[in-house]
C-alpha positions in Angstrom: -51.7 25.5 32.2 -50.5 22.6 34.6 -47.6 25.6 36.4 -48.4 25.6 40.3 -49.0 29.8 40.8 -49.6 31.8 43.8 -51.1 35.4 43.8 -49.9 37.2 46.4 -51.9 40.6 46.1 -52.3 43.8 48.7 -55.8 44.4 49.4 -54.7 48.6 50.2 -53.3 48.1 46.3 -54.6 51.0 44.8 -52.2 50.6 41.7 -53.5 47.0 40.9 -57.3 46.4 42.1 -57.4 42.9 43.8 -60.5 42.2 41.9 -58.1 41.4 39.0 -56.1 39.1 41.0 -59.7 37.6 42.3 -61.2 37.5 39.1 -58.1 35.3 37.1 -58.1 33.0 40.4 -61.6 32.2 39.9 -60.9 31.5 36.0 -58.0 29.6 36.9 -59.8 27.1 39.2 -62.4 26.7 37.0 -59.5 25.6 34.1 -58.5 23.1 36.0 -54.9 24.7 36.9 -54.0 24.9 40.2 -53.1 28.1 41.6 -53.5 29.4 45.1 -54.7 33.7 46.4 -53.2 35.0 49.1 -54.7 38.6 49.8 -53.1 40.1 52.4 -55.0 42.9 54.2 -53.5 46.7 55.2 -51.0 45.9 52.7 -50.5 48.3 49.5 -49.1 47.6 46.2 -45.7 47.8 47.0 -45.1 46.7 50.2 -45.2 42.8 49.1 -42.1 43.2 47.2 -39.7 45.3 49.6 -38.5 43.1 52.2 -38.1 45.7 55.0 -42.3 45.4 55.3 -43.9 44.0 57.6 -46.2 41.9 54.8 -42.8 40.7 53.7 -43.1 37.5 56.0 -46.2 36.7 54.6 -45.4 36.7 51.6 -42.0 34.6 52.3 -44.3 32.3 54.0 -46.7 32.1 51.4 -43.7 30.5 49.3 -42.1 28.6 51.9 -45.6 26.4 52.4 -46.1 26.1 48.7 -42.6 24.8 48.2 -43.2 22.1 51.0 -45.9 21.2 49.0 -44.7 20.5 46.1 -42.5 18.0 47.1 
């Protein structure tokens, strides 16, 4: 696919299993593409998106490194 990607996944995610997330990272390094899991623990599925959490600053993290990396 040759798009940089980062998972970013709640392993208390009882909406989305993280063995989804798990199983297209492993499918994805073995395509070649390069993509990156973060699985953050004691986090649940929605608390990675609502920036009053405390996984928030992972997750903002998470994107800050990546975007350093790019460059």
């Amino acid at each position: 696919m040759n798009v940089e990607q980062i998972l970013i996944h709640g392993k208390l995610d009882r909406h989305v299993p993280v063995d989804l997330n798990v199983d297209y990272h492993r499918r994805a390094i073995e395509q070649g593409d390069k993509v990156r899991l973060v699985v953050l623990p004691e986090v649940e599925h929605f608390m990675i998106i609502e920036p009053s959490s405390s996984a928030w600053k992972a997750v903002t993290d998470s994107l800050e490194t990546s975007k350093g990396s790019s460059r």
